[in-house]
C-alpha positions in Angstrom: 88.8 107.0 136.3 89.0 109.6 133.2 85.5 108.6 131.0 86.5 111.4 128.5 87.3 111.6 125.1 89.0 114.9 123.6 87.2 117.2 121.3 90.5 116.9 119.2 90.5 112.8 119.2 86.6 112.8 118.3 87.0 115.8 115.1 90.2 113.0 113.8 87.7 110.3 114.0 85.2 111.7 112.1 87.7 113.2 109.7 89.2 109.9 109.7 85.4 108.0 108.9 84.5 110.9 106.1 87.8 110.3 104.4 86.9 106.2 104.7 84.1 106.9 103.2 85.4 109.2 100.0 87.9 106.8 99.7 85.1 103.9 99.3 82.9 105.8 96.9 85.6 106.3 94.9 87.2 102.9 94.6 85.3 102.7 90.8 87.3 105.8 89.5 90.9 104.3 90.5 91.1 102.7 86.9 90.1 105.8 85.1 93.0 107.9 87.4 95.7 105.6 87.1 94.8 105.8 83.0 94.8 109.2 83.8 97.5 110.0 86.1 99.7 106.8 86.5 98.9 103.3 88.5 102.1 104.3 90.7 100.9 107.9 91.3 97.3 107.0 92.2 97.8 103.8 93.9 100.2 106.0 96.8 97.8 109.1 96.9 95.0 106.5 97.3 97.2 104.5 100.2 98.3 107.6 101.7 94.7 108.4 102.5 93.8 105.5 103.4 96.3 105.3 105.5 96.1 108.6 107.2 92.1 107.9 107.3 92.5 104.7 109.1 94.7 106.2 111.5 92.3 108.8 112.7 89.8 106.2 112.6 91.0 103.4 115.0 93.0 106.7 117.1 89.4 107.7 117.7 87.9 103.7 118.3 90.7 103.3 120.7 89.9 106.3 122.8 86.3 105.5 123.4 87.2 102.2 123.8 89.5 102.9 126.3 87.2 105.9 128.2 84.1 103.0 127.7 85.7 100.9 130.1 87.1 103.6 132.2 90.9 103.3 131.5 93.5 106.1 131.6 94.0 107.8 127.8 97.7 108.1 127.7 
């Protein structure tokens, strides 16, 4: 039973959570870029880093999940 998780797997996770985060704290400026920049311009930056963001997130989740209960991490 492999109860390990890869350094690479945990640095996406937390790059995944900080970029979560940005993208959270910055939900009250979207208005102001899309005035700025274009509501079809910011709406795909803003869902290509969420997107990206989530991905590393739940990649990371379901790697401790998986070496929590002991599975193989293929």
């Amino acid at each position: 039973m492999d109860r390990s998780v890869s350094v690479w797997t945990m640095l996406l996770f937390i790059a995944g959570c900080a970029i979560l985060v940005v993208a959270a704290w910055n939900l009250p400026n979207l208005a102001r870029w899309g005035d700025d920049y274009g509501n079809v311009l910011v709406f795909l930056a803003f869902f290509m880093m969420m997107s990206i963001g989530g991905r590393w997130f739940w990649t990371g989740i379901d790697a401790i999940w998986n070496a929590v209960r002991g599975r193989n991490n293929a």
